[in-house]
Structure formats: structure tokens, C-alpha cells
N, C-alpha and C positions, 0 to 999 in steps of 0.2 A: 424450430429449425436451427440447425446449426451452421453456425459462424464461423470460427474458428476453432482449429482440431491440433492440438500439440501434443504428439506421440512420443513416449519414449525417449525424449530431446537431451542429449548430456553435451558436455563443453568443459574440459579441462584446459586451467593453466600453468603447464608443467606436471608438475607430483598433484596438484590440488583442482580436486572436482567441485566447479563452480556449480554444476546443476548436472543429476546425476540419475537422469530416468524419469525425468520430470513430464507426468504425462495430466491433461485437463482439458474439456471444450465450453466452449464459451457458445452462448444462444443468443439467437439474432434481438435482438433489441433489448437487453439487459443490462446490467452494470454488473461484472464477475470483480472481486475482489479478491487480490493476491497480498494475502496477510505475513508478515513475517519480520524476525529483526533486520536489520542492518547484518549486512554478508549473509542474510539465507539465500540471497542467489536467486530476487526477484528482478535488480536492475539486469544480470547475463541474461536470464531469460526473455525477457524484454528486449533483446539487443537481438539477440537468435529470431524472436517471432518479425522481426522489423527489416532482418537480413544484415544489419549493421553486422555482427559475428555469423561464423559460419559454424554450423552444429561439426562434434565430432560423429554424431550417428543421433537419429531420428530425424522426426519429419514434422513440419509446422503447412499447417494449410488452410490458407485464410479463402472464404467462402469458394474453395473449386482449387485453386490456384496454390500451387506449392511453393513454398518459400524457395526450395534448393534448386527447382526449376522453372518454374513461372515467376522467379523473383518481384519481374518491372511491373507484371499485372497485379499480383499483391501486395506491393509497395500502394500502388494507387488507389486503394481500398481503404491504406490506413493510415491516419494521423498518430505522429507522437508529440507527446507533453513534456520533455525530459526535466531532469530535475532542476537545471540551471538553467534560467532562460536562456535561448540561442535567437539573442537581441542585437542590433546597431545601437549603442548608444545614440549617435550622433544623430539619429536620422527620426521621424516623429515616427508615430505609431502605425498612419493609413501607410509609410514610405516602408515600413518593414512587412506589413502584412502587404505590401504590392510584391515586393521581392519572393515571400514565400511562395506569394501565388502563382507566379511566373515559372520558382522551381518547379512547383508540386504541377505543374499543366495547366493552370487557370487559365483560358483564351484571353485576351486583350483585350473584348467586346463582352466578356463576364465579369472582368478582375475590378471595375469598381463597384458593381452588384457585389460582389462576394464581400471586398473589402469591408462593405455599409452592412450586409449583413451581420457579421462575425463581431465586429464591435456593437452592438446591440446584443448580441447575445454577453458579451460577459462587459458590458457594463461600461464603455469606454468610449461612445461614439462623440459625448461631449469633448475626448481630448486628444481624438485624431491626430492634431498636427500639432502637438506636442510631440517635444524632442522627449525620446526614452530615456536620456540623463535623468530628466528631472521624476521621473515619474519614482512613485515609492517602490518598497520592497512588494508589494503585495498587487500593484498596479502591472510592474512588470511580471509574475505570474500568471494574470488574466491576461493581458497580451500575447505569453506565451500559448493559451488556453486557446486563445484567438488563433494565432498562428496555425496549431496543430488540426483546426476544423477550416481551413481556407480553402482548402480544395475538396469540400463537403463528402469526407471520408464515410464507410460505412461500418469503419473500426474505430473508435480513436483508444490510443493507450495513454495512462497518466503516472507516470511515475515518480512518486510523494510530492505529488503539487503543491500540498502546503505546510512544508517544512521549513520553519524560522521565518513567517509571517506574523502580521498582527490577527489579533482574534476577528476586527472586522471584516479582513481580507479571507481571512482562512471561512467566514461564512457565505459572505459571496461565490464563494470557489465552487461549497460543499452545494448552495442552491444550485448555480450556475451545471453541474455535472447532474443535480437530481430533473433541472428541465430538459437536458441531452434526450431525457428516454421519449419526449414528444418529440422530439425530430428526428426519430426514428435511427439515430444514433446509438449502437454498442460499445459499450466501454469496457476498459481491464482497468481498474484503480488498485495499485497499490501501494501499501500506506505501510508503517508500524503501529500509529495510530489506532485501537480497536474500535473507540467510539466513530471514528470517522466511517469505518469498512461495516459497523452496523447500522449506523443513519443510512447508509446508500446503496449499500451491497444488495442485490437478490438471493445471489449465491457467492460464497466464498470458497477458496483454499486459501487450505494453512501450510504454509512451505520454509522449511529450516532443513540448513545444510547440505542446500538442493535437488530437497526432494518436496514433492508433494503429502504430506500427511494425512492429511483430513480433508474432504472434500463437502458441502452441500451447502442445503440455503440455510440461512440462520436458523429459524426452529430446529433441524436437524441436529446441527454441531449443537447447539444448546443440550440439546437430550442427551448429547454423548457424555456431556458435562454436569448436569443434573444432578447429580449427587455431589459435587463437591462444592465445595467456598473458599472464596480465598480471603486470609487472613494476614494481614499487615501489620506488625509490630514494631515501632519506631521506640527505639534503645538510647541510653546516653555514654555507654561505651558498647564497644563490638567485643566482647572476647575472645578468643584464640578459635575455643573447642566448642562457641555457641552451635555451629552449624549440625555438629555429631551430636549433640545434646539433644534438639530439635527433632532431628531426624527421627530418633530413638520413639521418641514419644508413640502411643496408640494413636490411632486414628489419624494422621498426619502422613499423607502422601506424598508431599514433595515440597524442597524448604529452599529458598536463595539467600545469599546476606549482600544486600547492595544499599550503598548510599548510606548504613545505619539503621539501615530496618530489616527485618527477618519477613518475610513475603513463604508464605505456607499457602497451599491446596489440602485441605480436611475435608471431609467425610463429616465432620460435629464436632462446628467450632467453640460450641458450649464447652465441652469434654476437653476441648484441645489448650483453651485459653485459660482456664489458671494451673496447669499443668506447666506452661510452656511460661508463664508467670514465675509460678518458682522458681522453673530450669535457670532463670532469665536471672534472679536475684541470688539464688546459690552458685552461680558464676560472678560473682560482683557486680552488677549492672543494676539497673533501672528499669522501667518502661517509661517512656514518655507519651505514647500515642496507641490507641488501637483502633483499625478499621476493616470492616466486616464487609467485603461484598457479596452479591447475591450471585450465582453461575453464568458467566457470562465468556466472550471468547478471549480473553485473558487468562482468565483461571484455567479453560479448558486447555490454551496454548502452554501455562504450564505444567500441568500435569501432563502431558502428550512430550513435552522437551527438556523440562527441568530450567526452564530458561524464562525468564520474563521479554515482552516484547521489547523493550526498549532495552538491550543486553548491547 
């Protein structure tokens, strides 16, 4: 059964289409996964389903309740995660998730039940009344985590919750979201991260330069990608005209040059690799490194944009 329904949704600002027909539904107790770089135009989207922005044309409709009209009633439905904690320093943790609950409608005679709930779900009820100064980078994440389910939402949205964490945090996080689906909680995660959107996704889109590209649950988009691999060649200089060289080659669908390495999608990276070896040393260069991975939603993201996720 369906949850949430975003038809058609665009949002310009100025000359430049943030999201630009962006249409996808999300089912009631899943984790949908909105995959894409920086500027594909997942944070606008996310602002449009939330009512923070106001669409220029289409319709967002969280379980019955339309965004453009029924705003207050689907606001109440849903929790957001956003990417900066929206924390008080000064004040401990049970004193910020009291305030959220109060905005979001938590009764007076609920709001310490709620509060003792939600810090047990993400890991923090030993440090309650601790001040959020002290608390780490990855600590105030899970608070914020906390925050966005305080008024025990039937949507929650996460948007890159665990960008510029520690790895310990960022696994708390990815568990903490994978127990969400017993408490009959739906989520929209999205990440740039690929490996994150396939540990937890059921179903994904894949969205750049806001649009929606690719839609389904992982086996799906994997099959779409099935035939290709991506291949990583890490270089000791870049030269000018590697990328036209690259290109040329057979079997060789689509090629970036970032950071020092040449990042290719092939068809048969047997075929492809001392081809692109030569190319690579009759341009003066070297190779330093090569890495072979198996079709996954990276390679498929770039063949599908020509763009690596993290661009």
C-alpha cells in the first residue's frame, strides 16, 4: 500500500530547475532510497515533500493528505532528519527532544514516554542530560535521529545522515534506520553513498539534475547494469587528451577523469585494460593502481550520467 505519491513535482530557482518532473511513490513500511550526487536535487525534493518549499507545479501526497492542501495533516505524518543537526547546544539532549515534542504536538502527559522512547531507539538514553555541546559529531546525528521520530511519525525522511561522521557512528546510524522497518516506520534515505542505499534500501531512485532516472528495488537496477563494470585506473600524471583517448577505445562506454584516476564503465574489462594501458603510456603516464568492480549501482549510475556519485 502506498505512502507517499510525488507526481510530476518541479521547483525552479530563477533560470535553474532544481527538480524538474520529478515523479516516485514510496510503500508503506519500506526504506525507499533517493540515490544521487550533490546538486541532483534530492535536498529541494525533500523540502517540496515536507512543504518547507512550495512546488512550482505538481502534487506530493503523504498517505491521503496533499502537501499544497492538507499541508498541517501531512506535516504530522512526517518526520525529517536534515543534514545539520537542528540542535541547542546549550541545553542536554532529554531538554531538546522535550522542545521538539511540544512543536511537533506531543501532549504533556505523552512527552516524557516519547522522550525515553526515542533515546533508546538510537542509542543515547545513558546521556540524556548531557549538554549537546559536548556530545560528538556522530552523537549529535543520533539526536537529531531522535528528534525527527519524537512525535512517532509514519513517514520519517533522512537526508545524508551520515555525512562527515566516524565510521562507528555512521554504523549505529545505518543499524538504527535498518530497526525503523519493525516499528512500522517508512523512510526516504538519501545518500550519495551507494554502499549505504544497498545495505538498507528495498527499492531505490536514481535522481540527477532533477530528475528521476532509474527507478526499482536493487536486483532490478542491478539487471539494468548487468553487462557492465566499472573499471578504476589510478595514473601518476593526468594528461591533457587522456579522456578522448579513453573514450575511443572499444568496448568502453563511459570514462571520467577525477582525482587522478580514469573511472570507465566496459562491457570486458579483460579487452579494455591493456588497451587503455597503452593509451595510458603513449600519452606519457604510468598506471599506479587498477581496480575491477562487479555491476553494482555506481557503475550503473554512471553509465546512465556519465557522472560518478560523488561529482
Amino acid at each position: 500500500m502506498t505512502l507517499l505519491e510525488v507526481k510530476e513535482l518541479k521547483k525552479a530557482f530563477g533560470s535553474r530547475n532544481a527538480v524538474n518532473g520529478a515523479s516516485f511513490s514510496v510503500r508503506r513500511g519500506e526504506v525507499f532510497g533517493l540515490l544521487g550526487p550533490n546538486g541532483a536535487g534530492k535536498s529541494t525534493t525533500i523540502a517540496l515533500i515536507c512543504g518547507v518549499l512550495k512546488a512550482n507545479s505538481g502534487e506530493v501526497v503523504v498517505d491521503g493528505f496533499r502537501v499544497g492542501i492538507d499541508g498541517a495533516n501531512a506535516k504530522k505524518l512526517t518526520g525529517i532528519v536534515p543534514q545539520e543537526p537542528a540542535l541547542y547546544p546549550t541545553l542536554s539532549a532529554k531538554a531538546n527532544l522535550r522542545f521538539w515534542g511540544t512543536i511537533n504536538g506531543v501532549t504533556a502527559d505523552e512527552l516524557d514516554d516519547a522522550v525515553n522512547r526515542v533515546l533508546q531507539v538510537v542509542g543515547l538514553a545513558d546521556r540524556a542530560d548531557e549538554k549537546v555541546a559536548k556530545f560528538s559529531g556522530g552523537m549529535k546525528r543520533r539526536l537529531n535521529i531522535a528528534a525527527g521520530l519524537i512525535h512517532s511519525p509514519k513517514l520519517l525522511i533522512m537526508d545524508e545522515p551520515t555525512v562527515g561522521i566516524d565510521p562507528q557512528s555512521r554504523n549505529h546510524i545505518l543499524e538504527t534506520v535498518k530497526n525503523l522497518k519493525d516499528r512500522d516506520i517508512t523512510v526516504i534515505y538519501t545518500s550519495h553513498y551507494v554502499e549505504e542505499v544497498e545495505y538498507l534500501c528495498d527499492r531505490v531512485a536514481i535522481m540527477d539534475n532533477g530528475e528521476i532516472i532509474s527507478e526499482g528495488t536493487l536486483p532490478e537496477l542491478l539487471e539494468q547494469g548487468s553487462q557492465f563494470q566499472e573499471l578504476t585506473i589510478s595514473v601518476n600524471t593526468v594528461p591533457d587528451d587522456i579522456e578522448g583517448a579513453i573514450r575511443a577505445l572499444s568496448h568502453v562506454e563511459e570514462v571520467i577523469v577525477q582525482d587522478g584516476q580514469l573511472k570507465l564503465v566496459t562491457s570486458n574489462a579483460e579487452k579494455v585494460l591493456p588497451l587503455a594501458s597503452a593509451a595510458i603510456f603513449e600519452l606519457g603516464a604510468a598506471v599506479s593502481e587498477i581496480k575491477i568492480k562487479k555491476p553494482n549501482l555506481e557503475s550503473l549510475f554512471l553509465k546512465l550520467t556519465g557522472k560518478a556519485l560523488r561529482d
